[in-house]
C-alpha positions as a printed Julia matrix, in Angstrom:
237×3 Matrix{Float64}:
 63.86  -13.45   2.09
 64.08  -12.13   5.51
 67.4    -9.58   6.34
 68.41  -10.12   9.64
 71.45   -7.95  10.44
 73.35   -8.84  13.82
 73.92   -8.15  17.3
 76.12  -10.07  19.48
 76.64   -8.7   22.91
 79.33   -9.17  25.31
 79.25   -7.02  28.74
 76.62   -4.52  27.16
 78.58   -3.99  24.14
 77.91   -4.67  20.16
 81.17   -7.11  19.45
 82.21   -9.87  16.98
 84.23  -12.91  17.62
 86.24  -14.45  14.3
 85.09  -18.1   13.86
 83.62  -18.2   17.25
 86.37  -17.46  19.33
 86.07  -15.64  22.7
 89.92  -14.5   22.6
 89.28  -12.75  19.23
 86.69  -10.44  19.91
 86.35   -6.76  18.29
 84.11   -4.34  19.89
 82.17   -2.39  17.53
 79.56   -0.22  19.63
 79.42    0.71  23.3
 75.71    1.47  22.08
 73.94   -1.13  20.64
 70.7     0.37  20.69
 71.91    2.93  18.74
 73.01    0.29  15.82
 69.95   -1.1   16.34
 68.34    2.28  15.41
 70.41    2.39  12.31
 69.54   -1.34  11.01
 65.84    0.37  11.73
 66.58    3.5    9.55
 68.09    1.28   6.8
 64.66   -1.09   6.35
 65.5    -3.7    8.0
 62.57   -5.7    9.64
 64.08   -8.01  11.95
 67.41   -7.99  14.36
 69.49  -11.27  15.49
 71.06  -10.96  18.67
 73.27  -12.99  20.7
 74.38  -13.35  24.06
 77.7   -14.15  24.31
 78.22  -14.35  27.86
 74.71  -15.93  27.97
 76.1   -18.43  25.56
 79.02  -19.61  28.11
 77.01  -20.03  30.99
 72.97  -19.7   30.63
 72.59  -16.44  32.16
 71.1   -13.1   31.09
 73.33  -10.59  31.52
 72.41   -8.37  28.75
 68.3    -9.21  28.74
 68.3    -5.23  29.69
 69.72   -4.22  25.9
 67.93   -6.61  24.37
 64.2    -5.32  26.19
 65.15   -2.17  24.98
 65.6    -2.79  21.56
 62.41   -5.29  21.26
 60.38   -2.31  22.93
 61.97    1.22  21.47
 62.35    0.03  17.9
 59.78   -1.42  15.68
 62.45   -4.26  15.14
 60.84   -8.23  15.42
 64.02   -9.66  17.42
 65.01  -13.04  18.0
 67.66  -13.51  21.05
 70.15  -16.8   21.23
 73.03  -17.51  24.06
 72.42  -19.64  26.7
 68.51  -20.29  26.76
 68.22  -23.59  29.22
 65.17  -23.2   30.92
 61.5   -22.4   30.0
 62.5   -19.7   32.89
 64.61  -18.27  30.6
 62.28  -18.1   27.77
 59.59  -16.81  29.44
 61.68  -14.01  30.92
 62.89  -12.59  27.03
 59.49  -13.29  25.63
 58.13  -11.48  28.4
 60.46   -8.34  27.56
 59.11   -8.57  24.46
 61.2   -10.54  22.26
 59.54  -12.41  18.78
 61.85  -15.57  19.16
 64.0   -17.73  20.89
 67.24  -19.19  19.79
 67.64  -22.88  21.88
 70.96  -24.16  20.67
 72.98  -26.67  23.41
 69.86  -27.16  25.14
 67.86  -28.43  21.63
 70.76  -30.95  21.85
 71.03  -32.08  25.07
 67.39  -31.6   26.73
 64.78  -32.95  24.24
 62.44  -32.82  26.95
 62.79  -29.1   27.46
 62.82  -28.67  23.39
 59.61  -30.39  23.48
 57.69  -28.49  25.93
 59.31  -25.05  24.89
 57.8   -25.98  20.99
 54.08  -27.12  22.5
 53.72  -24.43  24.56
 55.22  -21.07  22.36
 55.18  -22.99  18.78
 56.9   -20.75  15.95
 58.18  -18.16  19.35
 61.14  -20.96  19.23
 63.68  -21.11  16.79
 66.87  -23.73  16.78
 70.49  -23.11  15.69
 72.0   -25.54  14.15
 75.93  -24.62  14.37
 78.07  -26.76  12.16
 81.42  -27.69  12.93
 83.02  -30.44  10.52
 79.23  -31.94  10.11
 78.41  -31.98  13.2
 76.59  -29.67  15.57
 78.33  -27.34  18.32
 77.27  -26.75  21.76
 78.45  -24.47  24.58
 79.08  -21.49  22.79
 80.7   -23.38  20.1
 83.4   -24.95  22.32
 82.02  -27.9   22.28
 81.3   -31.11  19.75
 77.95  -33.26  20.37
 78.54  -35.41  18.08
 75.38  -35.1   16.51
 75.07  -35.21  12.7
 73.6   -32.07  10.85
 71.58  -33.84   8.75
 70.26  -36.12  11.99
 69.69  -33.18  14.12
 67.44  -31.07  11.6
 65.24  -34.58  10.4
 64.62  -34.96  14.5
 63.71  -31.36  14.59
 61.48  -30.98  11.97
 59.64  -34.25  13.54
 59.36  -32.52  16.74
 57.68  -29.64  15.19
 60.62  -26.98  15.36
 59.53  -25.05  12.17
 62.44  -22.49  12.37
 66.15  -23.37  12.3
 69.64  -20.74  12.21
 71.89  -23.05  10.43
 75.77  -21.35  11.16
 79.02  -22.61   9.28
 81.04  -21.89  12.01
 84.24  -21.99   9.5
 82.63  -19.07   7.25
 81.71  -17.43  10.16
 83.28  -13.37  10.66
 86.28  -14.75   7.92
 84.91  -12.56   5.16
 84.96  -15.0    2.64
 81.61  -15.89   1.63
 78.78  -17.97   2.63
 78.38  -22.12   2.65
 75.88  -21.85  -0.32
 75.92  -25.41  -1.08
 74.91  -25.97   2.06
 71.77  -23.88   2.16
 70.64  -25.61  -0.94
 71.07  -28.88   0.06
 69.48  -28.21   3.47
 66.2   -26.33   0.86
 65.69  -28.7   -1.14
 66.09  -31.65   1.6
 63.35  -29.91   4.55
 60.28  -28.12   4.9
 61.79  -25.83   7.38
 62.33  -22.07   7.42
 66.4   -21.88   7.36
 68.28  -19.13   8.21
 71.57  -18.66   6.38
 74.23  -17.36   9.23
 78.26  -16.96   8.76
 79.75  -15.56   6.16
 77.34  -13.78   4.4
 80.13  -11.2    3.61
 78.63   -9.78  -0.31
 75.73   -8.75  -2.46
 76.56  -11.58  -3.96
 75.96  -13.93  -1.04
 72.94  -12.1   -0.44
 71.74  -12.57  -4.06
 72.59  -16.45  -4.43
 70.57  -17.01  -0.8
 67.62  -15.28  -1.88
 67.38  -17.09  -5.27
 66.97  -20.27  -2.95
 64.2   -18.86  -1.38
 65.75  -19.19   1.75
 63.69  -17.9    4.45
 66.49  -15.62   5.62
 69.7   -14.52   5.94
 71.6   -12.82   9.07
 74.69  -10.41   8.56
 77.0    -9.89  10.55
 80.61   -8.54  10.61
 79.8    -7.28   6.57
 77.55   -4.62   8.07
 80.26   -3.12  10.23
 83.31   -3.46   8.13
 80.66   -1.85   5.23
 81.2    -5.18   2.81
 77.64   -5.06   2.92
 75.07   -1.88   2.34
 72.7    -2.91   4.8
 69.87   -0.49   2.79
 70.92   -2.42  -0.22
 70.6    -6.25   0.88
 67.23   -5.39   2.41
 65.79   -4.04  -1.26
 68.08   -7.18  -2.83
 66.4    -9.49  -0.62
 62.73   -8.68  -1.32
C-alpha cells in the first residue's frame, strides 16, 4: 500500500479545512515545500495535493508550489482542485506532475473524462467524494446526485483505473477512517482505491493495508502528530 501524506493549499499556504469547510480552515505551513521535504526525509514516495482555491473556481493559483515540489523533490505527486479542461491538465502534467485528480468535471463532463483517460491513461485519477452516498462536486459544496456505487461502475467502464474515494464526514474529524467502506468498494471493483478522510491512527493505517488497498492519503494526523509519518510508510509496505 501506497502512503500518500497531504497537501492542501490555499493562497500558497499548507492548510486544512474540518469536513470540507472553507470557514474552518487552519494554516499549518507558510512553506509547503519545506513539508514536502520532510514527507521526503520520512520515506514517503508519493504527495497528494489539493488546490483549494482551484477547487472553487477551476483556476491555478498555486500550479507554482506544486511545479516546485514535482521538480525539487523526488516525490511522484498527484494534484486535485478544479481540473476542467484538458488545458488544465496539460499545464500540471507539463510542470511535471504524475497525476491528475478530475473530480466535478468526471461528473458533469463525460466527454472531457473520456478524452482526458484516452489520451494520458493511468496520468488521470478520479475522486470520488461521498456525501450521504452520493458524490460531491464544487469543492464539496455541492450534491450531484449521483450514487457512489453508480459513479465508480461508470468509471471503471470508461477505463478510469485510479479512483480517491473521500468520506467527507471522517474527513479532518480525527476519528477514524470509513473502513467498511474501503472493503466493500475492494472486494466490489478492479480499481486502484485510495482511502482519503480520516485516516487519523496506526490503526487505520494497519486495517487499510490488510485490504490491500492501493493506498492511503493522510492528512491532518501528520500535522497534529496522530500519525508518525516514518512509521505508516514502514506499516504500509
Amino acid at each position: 500500500m501506497i502512503i500518500l501524506p497531504a497537501i492542501d493549499l490555499f493562497d500558497k499556504k499548507a492548510v486544512r479545512l474540518y469536513k470540507g469547510d472553507y470557514n474552518n480552515m487552519t494554516v499549518y505551513s507558510e512553506n509547503p515545500i519545506e513539508i514536502a521535504r520532510d514527507f521526503e526525509a520520512c520515506g514517503a514516495t508519493h504527495i497528494h495535493m489539493v488546490d483549494l482555491e482551484g477547487a472553487k473556481d477551476g483556476t491555478t493559483p498555486n500550479i507554482d508550489i506544486v511545479a516546485q515540489v514535482a521538480n525539487e523533490t523526488s516525490l511522484f505527486v498527484e494534484i486535485g482542485g478544479g481540473i476542467r479542461s484538458m488545458q488544465t491538465v496539460e499545464k500540471y502534467l507539463s510542470a511535471g506532475v504524475g497525476r491528475v485528480i478530475l473530480g466535478t468535471a468526471a461528473v458533469n463532463d463525460e466527454a472531457f473524462l473520456r478524452t482526458a483517460v484516452a489520451k494520458y491513461g493511468e496520468k488521470i485519477s478520479v475522486g470520488a467524494d461521498v456525501k450521504d452516498g452520493c458524490i460531491a462536486i464544487k469543492g464539496w459544496l455541492e450534491n450531484s446526485g449521483v450514487t457512489l456505487d453508480d459513479f465508480l461502475a461508470k468509471m471503471q467502464s470508461i477505463g478510469v483505473r485510479n479512483i480517491i474515494c473521500t468520506d467527507i464526514s471522517k474527513d479532518g474529524a480525527m476519528r477514524g477512517t470509513n473502513l467498511a467502506l474501503y472493503r466493500s468498494l475492494s472486494a466490489k471493483y478492479s480499481l486502484d482505491i485510495t482511502a482519503s478522510g480520516g485516516v487519523s491512527s496506526m490503526n487505520d493505517v494497519l486495517e487499510l493495508r490488510k485490504m490491500q488497498i492501493y493506498g492511503a492519503i493522510i492528512g491532518k494526523a501528520y500535522y497534529t502528530g496522530d500519525i508518525d509519518l516514518r512509521e505508516a510508510v514502514e506499516v504500509a509496505k
